[in-house]
C-alpha positions as CSV (number, residue, x, y, z in Angstrom):
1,X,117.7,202.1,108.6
2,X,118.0,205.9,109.9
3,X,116.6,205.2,113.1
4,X,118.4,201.8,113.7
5,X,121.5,203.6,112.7
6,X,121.4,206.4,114.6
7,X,119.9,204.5,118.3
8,X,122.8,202.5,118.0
9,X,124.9,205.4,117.9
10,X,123.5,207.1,121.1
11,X,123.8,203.8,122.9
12,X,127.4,203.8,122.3
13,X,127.5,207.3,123.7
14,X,125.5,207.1,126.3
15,X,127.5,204.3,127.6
16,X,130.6,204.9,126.7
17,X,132.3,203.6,129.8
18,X,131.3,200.3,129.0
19,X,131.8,199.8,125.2
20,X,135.6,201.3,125.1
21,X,136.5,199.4,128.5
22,X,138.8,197.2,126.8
23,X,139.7,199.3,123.8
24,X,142.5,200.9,123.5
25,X,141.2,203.2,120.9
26,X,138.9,203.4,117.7
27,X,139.4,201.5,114.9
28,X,138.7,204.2,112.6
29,X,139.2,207.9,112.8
30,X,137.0,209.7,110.5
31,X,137.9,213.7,110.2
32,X,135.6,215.2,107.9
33,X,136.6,219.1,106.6
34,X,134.1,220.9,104.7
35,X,135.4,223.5,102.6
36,X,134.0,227.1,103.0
37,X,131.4,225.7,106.3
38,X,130.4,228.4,108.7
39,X,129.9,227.8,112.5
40,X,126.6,229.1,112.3
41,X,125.6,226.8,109.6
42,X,125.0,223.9,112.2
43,X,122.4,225.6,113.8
44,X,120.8,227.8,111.5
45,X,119.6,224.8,109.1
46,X,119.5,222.1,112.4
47,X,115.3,221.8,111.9
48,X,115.8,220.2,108.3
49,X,118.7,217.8,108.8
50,X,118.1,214.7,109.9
51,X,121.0,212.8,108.8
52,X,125.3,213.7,109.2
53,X,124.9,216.7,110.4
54,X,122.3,215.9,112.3
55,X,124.5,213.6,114.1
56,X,127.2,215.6,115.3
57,X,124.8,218.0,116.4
58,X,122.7,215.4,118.7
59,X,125.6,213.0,119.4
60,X,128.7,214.8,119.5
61,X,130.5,217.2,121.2
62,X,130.8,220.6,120.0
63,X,132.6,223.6,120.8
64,X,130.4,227.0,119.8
65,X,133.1,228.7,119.8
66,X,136.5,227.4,117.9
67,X,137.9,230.5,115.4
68,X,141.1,230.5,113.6
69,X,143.7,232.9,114.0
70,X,146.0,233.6,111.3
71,X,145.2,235.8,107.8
72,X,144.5,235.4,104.8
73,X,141.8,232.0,105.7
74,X,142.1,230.4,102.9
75,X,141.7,226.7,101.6
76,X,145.5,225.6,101.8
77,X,145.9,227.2,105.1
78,X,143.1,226.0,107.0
79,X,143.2,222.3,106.0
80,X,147.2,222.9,106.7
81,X,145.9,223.6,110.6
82,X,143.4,221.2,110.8
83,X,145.3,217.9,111.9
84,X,148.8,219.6,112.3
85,X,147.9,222.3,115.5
86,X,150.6,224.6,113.5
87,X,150.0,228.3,112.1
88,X,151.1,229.1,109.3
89,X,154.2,230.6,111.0
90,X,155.4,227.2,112.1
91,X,153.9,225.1,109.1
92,X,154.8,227.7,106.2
93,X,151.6,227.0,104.4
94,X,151.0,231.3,104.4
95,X,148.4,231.3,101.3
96,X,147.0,229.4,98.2
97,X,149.8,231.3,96.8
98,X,152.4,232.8,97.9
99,X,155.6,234.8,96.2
100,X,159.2,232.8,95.7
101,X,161.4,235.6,95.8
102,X,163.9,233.2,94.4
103,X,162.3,232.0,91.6
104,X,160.4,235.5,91.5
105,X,157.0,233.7,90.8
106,X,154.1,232.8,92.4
107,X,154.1,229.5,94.1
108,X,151.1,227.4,94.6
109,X,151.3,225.9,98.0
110,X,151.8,222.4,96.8
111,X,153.5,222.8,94.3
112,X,156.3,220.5,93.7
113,X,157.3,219.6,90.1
114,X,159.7,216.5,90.9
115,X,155.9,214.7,91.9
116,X,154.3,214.7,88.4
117,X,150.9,213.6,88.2
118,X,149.5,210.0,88.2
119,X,146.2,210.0,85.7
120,X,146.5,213.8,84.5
121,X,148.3,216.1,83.2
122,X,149.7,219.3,84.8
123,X,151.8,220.6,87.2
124,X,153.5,218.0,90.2
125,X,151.7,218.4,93.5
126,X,153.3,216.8,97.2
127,X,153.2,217.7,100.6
128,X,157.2,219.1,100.2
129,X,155.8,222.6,101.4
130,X,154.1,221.9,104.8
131,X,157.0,222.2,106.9
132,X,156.8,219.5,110.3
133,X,154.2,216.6,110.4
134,X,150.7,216.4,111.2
135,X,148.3,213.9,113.6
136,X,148.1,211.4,110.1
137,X,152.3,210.9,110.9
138,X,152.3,210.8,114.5
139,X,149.1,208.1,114.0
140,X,151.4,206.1,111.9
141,X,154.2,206.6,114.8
142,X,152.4,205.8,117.9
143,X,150.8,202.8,116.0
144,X,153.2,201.0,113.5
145,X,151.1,199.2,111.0
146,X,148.1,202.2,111.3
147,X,147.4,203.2,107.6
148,X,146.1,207.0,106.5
149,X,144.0,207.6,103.1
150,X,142.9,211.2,102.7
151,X,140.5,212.1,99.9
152,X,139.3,215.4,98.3
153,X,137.8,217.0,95.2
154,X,140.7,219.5,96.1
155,X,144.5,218.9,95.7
156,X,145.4,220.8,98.3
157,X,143.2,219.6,100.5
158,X,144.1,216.1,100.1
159,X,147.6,216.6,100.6
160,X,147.6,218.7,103.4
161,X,145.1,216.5,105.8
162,X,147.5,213.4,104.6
163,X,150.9,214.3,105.8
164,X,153.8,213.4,104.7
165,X,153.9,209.7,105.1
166,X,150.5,208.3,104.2
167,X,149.3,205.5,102.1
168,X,147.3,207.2,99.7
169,X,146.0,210.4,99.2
170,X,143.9,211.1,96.0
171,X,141.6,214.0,94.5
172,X,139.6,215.2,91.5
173,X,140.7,215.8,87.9
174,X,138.3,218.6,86.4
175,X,140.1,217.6,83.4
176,X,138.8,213.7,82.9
177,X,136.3,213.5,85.6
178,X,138.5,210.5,87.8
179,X,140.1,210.7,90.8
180,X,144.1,210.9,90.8
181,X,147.4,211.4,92.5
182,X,151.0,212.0,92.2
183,X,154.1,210.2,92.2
184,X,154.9,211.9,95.7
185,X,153.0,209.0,96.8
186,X,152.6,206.3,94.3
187,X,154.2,205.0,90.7
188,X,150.9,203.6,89.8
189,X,147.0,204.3,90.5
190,X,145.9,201.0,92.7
191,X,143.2,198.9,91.3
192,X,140.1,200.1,93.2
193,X,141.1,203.7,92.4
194,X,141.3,202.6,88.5
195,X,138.2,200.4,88.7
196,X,136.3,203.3,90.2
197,X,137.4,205.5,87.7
198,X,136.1,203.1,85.0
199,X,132.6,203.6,86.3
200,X,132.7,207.3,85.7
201,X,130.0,208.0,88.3
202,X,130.7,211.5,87.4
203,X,128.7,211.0,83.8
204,X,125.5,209.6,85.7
205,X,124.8,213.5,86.4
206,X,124.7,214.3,82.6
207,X,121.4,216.5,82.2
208,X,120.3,215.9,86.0
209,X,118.9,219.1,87.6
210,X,120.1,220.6,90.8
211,X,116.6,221.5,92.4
212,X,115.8,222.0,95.6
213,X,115.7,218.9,97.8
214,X,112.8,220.0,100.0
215,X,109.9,222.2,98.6
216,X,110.8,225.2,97.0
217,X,108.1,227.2,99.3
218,X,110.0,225.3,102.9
219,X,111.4,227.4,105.2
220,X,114.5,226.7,104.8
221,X,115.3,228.5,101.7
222,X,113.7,231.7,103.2
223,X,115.3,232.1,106.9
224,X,117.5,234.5,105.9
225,X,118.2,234.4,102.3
226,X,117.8,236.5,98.9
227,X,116.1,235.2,96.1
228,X,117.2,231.7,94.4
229,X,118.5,231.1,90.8
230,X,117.0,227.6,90.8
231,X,116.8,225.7,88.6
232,X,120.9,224.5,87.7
233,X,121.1,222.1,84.8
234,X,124.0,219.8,84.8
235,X,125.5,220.2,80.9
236,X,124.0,217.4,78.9
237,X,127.1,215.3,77.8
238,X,130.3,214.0,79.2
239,X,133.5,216.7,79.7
240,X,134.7,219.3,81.5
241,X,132.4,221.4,81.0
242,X,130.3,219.0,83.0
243,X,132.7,218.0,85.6
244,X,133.0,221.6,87.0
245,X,129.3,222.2,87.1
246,X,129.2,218.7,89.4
247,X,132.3,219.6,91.3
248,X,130.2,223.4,91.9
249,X,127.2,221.2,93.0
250,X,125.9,219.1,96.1
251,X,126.5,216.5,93.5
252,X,130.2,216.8,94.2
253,X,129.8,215.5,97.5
254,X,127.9,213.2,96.1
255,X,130.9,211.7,94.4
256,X,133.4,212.3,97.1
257,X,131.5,209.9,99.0
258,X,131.0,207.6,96.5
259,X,134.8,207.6,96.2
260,X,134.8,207.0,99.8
261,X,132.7,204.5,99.8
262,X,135.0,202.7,97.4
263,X,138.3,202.6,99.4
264,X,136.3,202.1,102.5
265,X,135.7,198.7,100.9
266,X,138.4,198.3,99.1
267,X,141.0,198.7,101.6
268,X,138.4,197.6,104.6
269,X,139.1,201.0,106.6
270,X,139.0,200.0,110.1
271,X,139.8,196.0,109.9
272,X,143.5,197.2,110.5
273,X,145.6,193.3,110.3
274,X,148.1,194.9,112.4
275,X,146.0,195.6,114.8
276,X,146.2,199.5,115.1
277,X,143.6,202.3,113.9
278,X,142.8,203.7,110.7
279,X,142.3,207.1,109.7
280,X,140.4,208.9,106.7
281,X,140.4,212.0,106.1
282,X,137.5,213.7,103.9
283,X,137.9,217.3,102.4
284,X,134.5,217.8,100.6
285,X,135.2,220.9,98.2
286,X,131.8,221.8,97.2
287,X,130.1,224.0,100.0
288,X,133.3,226.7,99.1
289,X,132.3,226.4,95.1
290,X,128.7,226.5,96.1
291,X,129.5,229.9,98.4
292,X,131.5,231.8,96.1
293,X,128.9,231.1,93.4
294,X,126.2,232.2,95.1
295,X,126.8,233.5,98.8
296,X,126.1,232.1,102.0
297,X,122.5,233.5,102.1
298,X,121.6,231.8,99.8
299,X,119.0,229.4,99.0
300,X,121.5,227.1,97.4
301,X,123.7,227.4,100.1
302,X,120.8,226.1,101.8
303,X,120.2,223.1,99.7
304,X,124.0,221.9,99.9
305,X,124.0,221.8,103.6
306,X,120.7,220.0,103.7
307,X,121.8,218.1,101.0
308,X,125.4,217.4,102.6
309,X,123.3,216.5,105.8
310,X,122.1,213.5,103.8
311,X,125.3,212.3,102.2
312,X,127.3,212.4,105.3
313,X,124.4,210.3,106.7
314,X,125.2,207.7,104.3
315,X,128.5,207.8,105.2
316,X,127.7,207.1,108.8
317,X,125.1,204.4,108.2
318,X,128.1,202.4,106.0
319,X,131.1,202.7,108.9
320,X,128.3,202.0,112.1
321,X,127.5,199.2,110.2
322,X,130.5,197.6,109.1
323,X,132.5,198.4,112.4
324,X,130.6,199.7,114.7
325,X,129.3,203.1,116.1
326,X,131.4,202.4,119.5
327,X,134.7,202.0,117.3
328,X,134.7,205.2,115.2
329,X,135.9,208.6,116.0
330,X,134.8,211.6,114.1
331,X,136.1,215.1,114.0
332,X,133.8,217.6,111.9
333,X,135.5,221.0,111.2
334,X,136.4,223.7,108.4
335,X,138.8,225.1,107.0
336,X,137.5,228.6,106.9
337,X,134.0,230.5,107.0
338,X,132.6,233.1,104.3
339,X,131.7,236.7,104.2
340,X,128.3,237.6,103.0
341,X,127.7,238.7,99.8
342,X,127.9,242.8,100.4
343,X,124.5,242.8,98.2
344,X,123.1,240.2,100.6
345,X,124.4,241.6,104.1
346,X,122.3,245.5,103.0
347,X,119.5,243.9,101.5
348,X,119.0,241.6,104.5
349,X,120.8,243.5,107.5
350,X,120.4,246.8,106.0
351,X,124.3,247.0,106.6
352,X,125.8,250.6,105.2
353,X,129.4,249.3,105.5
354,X,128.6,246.2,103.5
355,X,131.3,247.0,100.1
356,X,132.0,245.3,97.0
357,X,135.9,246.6,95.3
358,X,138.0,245.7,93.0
359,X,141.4,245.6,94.8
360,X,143.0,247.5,92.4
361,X,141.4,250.8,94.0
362,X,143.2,250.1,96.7
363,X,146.4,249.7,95.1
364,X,146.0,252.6,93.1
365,X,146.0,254.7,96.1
366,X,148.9,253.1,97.4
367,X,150.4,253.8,95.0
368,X,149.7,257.5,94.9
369,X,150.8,258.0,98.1
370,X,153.8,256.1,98.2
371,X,155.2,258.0,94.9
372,X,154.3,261.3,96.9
373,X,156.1,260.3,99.7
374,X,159.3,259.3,97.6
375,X,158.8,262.3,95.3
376,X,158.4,259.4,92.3
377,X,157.6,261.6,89.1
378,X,157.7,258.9,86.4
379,X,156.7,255.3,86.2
380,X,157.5,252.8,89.6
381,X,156.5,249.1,89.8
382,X,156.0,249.6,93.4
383,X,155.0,246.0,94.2
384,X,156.1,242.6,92.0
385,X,153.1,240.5,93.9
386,X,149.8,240.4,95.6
387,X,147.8,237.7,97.3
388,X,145.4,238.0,99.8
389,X,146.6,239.9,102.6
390,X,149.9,240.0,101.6
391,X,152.3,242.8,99.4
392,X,155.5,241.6,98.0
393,X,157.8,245.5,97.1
394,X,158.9,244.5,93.6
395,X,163.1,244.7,94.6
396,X,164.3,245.8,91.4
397,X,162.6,248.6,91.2
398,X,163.3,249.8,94.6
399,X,167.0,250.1,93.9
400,X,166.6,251.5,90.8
401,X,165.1,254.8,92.6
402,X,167.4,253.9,95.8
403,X,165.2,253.2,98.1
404,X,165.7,250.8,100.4
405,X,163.2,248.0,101.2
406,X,162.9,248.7,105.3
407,X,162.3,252.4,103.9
408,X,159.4,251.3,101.5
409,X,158.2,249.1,104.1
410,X,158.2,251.6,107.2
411,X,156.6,254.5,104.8
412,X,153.5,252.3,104.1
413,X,152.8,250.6,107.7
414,X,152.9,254.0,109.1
415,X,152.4,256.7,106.2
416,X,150.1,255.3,104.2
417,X,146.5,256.4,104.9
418,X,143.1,256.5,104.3
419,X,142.9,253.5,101.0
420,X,139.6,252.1,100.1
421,X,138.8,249.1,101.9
422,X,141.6,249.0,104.2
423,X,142.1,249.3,107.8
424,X,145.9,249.2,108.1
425,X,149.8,247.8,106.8
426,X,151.6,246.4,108.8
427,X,155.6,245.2,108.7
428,X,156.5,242.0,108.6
429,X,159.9,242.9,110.1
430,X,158.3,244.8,113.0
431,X,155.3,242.8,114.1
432,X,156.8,242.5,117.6
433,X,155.4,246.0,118.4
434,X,151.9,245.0,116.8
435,X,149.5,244.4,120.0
436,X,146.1,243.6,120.6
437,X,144.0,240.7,118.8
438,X,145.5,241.7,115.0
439,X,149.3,241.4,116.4
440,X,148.5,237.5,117.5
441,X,146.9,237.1,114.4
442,X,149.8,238.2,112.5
443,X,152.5,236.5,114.2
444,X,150.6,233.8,113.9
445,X,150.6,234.0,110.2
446,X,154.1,235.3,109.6
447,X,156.7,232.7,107.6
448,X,159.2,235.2,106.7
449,X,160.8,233.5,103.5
450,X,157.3,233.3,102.4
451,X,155.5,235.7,103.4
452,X,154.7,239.4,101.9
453,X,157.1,242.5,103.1
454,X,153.7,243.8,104.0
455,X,150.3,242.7,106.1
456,X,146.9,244.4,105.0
457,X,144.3,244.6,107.1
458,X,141.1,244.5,105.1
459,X,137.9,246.3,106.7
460,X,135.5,244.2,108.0
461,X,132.3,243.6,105.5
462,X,134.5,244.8,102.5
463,X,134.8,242.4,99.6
464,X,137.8,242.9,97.2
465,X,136.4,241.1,94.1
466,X,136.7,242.6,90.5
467,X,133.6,240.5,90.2
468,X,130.0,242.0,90.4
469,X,128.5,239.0,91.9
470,X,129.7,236.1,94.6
471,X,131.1,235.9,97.7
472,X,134.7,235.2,99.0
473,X,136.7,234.6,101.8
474,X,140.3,235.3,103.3
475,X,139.8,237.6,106.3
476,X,140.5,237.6,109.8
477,X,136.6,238.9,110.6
478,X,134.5,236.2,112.6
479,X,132.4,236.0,109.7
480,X,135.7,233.7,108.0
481,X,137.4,232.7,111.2
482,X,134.4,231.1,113.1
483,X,134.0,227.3,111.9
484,X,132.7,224.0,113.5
485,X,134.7,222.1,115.7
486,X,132.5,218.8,116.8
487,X,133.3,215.5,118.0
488,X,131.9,212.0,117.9
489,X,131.7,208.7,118.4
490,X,134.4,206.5,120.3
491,X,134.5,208.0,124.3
492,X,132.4,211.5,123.3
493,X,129.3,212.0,125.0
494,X,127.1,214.7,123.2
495,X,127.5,218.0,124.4
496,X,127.6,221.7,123.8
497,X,130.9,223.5,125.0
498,X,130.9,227.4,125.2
499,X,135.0,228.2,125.8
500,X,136.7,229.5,123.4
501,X,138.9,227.5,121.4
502,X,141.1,227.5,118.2
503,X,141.2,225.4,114.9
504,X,144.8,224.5,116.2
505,X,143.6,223.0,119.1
506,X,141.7,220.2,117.3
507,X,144.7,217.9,116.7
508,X,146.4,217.7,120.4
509,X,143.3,217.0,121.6
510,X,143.0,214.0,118.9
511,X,146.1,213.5,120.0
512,X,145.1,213.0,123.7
513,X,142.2,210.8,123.3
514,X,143.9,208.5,121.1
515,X,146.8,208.0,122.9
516,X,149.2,209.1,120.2
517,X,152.6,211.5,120.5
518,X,153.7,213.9,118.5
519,X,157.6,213.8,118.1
520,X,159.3,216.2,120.7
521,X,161.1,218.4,118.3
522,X,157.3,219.3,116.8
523,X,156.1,222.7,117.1
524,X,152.8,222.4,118.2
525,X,150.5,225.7,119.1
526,X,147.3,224.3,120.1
527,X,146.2,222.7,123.1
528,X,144.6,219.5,124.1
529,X,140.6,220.0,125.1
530,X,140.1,216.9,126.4
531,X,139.2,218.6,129.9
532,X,136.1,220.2,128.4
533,X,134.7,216.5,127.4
534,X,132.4,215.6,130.6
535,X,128.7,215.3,130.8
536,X,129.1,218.7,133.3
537,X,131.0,221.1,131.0
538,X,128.2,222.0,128.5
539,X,124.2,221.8,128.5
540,X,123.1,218.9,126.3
541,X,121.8,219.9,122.6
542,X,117.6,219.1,122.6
């Protein structure tokens, strides 16, 4: 079935001329975001993938070289830029979490408790925070009658790939193991999401063991990795205990697809009535729980992209099947990379910068020096919030010692020195006179009613983690920034393209190739690519 699958797919690139003559565009847009997924990734397990990966690799288009540039790159941000072509500055999205300074709370960046949940429990969840639409509404404008589904094991993945206007977007309860939504977007679960849920696919993993998929002793656990903790017993029964374990597993994937699978058929993805293109969006969570858990030089890092390889294979074989190689268009990207465990990066690159901190170093010397500068003798609350990257002064407390918040601000971007793990503060007020490669970055990440008073730039191969194992993400270092940006299917011919590009650029050039127009009034900072898609602008992958 592989090989049948996969020559008819290079006969529909090979010729593209001829199969998309008449056709106006695909009748199913595929984008497929893998949480935590490294550029290098692609290549670095390429000999033992032979399935999805392996796929956009041979038969698509990719660009070696697409980075993000905002800070912190996180989850919420990243699949925020993914289909809308906006920073954070223009979409809002600035974190996971960010600080309402009128509510004087943290704010999760879906949040939105007037859309209560639809098969769970907990807090209301909608796309009310992403500010401006994405390429799933300007789909739905171009084409009236085009229908968007996105799907996750993440909430705010889900919502952010779906835009604001699409017909279903759905993602995993860790609580009861099903797959829900919220009454942003429906007053009742459909029936194929309900039936699915009967099934409980989720329990089949009960007492399963995550082993290696190829021999222990294959390469491919030992190219560049530290030592294993295989074996990784799925819990015995049924609950949550069992769900996370999944969710932290290629078996997670697994599911997602599954659930995929489900609505494919279901809601026969790509047989639009109306005549106009699909799209489904796929946000497969587990590579990031997989990364945190055990680092990207891992062995089980490994093992979920070889293992990933084969799922999205499955997923290829069913949509080339049903519709047709030469009538689906996929996208393959990130939403951030991952620094290397600083364990990992000196055992294996003998690295002497490689650090592991617990932030509140930092912060203590902050601190320090911001009470000597303002001759503070007793207790001060200096700051009311923290997220990555980000300093929020607490207000209060500032007036109560009179000082002023562009005072507080000013004496740490440029009198604040020499704190563990950091590199610099900058103000958000003043980022106009912030140059170089860091002052794009920062304008480029800057909401002002949501952002922090204050930037941090954290050191490159510093971890802040009160944690003594595990790695993380959220920096502006290539390590987190470089992700995969590969295209396939309808009108792509397979190719390897060495510009430079950004993340933001992904969804004008969607855009471009499918004919569809994002309203005027839309911010847009990326750029259509479709000029770098010829036979002549990159060597051919072997």
């Amino acid at each position: 079935m592989r090989a049948k699958i996969f020559a008819t797919v290079l006969s529909a690139c090979l010729f593209t001329g001829v199969a998309t003559a008449a056709q106006a565009h695909p009748k199913l847009i595929v984008i497929i975001v893998v949480d935590q997924m490294r550029a290098d990734y692609l290549d670095r397990f390429a000999a033992y993938e032979n399935g999805g990966l392996h796929f956009f690799t041979t038969q698509g288009a990719d660009f070696l070289n697409a980075n993000y540039a905002h800070m912190p790159t996180e989850t919420c941000l990243g699949h925020s830029i993914v289909l809308s072509g906006r920073n954070p500055a223009h979409t809002g999205i600035v974190a996971n979490e960010w600080y309402d300074r009128d509510h004087r709370k943290l704010t999760y960046c879906v949040a939105d408790a007037d859309s209560s949940l639809l098969g769970d429990s907990g807090p209301g969840v909608s796309p009310n925070n992403f500010i401006g639409e994405n390429f799933s509404d300007w789909l739905q404008t171009s084409y009236p009658g085009a229908r968007v589904f996105s799907l996750s094991l993440k909430d705010r993945a889900a919502i952010t790939l779906g835009g604001h206007h699409p017909q279903g977007v759905f993602w995993f309860s860790h609580q009861t193991g099903n797959f829900i939504t919220s009454r942003y977007y429906a007053q009742h679960l459909p029936a194929w999401v309900d039936e699915f849920n009967r099934k409980h696919v989720i329990d089949s993993y009960a007492g399963k063991l995550w082993m290696p998929m190829l021999d222990a002793n294959s390469p491919a656990y030992h190219i560049h990795e530290v030592a294993g903790q295989f074996p990784h017993p799925m819990p015995a029964r049924a609950g949550r205990e069992l769900y996370e374990r999944v969710y932290s597993s290629p078996f997670g994937d697994e599911l997602l697809e599954a659930f995929a699978e489900a609505a494919i058929t279901a809601l026969q993805l790509g047989q639009n009535a109306n005549g106009a293109p699909d799209l489904l969006a796929l946000a497969l969570s587990s590579n990031d729980a997989v990364g945190h858990e055990f680092g990207p030089d891992s062995p089980e890092i490994a093992d979920e992209q070889i293992r990933l390889d084969r799922t999205i294979e499955r997923l290829v074989e069913i949509l080339s099947s049903r519709l047709g190689s030469q009538n689906l268009l996929w996208a393959l990207s990130a939403d951030h990379g991952a620094e290397p465990t600083p364990e990992a990066e000196r055992e294996l690159n003998h690295n002497p910068s490689a650090r592991r901190i617990a932030f509140s170093d930092a912060q203590r010397s902050i601190e320090i020096q911001l009470n000597s500068l303002f001759k503070i003798t007793g207790a001060m609350h200096w700051f009311v919030a923290q997220t990555d990257s980000m300093l929020y002064f607490d207000n209060t407390e500032l007036a109560r010692h009179n000082i002023s918040l562009s005072a507080a601000r000013e004496a740490l971007a440029t009198r604040v020195h020499d704190v563990p793990g950091v590199d610099a503060f900058y103000d958000t007020a003043h980022l106009d006179s912030v140059h170089g490669w860091i002052g794009t970055c920062l304008k480029n990440s800057n909401f002002p009613q949501r952002s922090g008073d204050v930037y941090y730039l954290t050191s490159q191969w510093t971890l802040f983690s009160s944690k003594t194992t595990g790695a993380s993400h959220g920096y502006p270092w290539p390590y987190d920034t470089h992700v995969p940006v590969v295209l396939a299917g309808w009108r792509i011919s397979p190719q390897r393209i060495p510009e430079d590009i950004q993340v933001v650029d992904l969804a004008p050039t969607l855009a471009e190739l499918t004919a569809v127009h994002a309203p005027a009034s839309e911010v847009v900072d990326g750029r259509s690519r479709v000029n770098l898609l010829s036979a002549g602008s990159g060597a051919l992958r072997k």
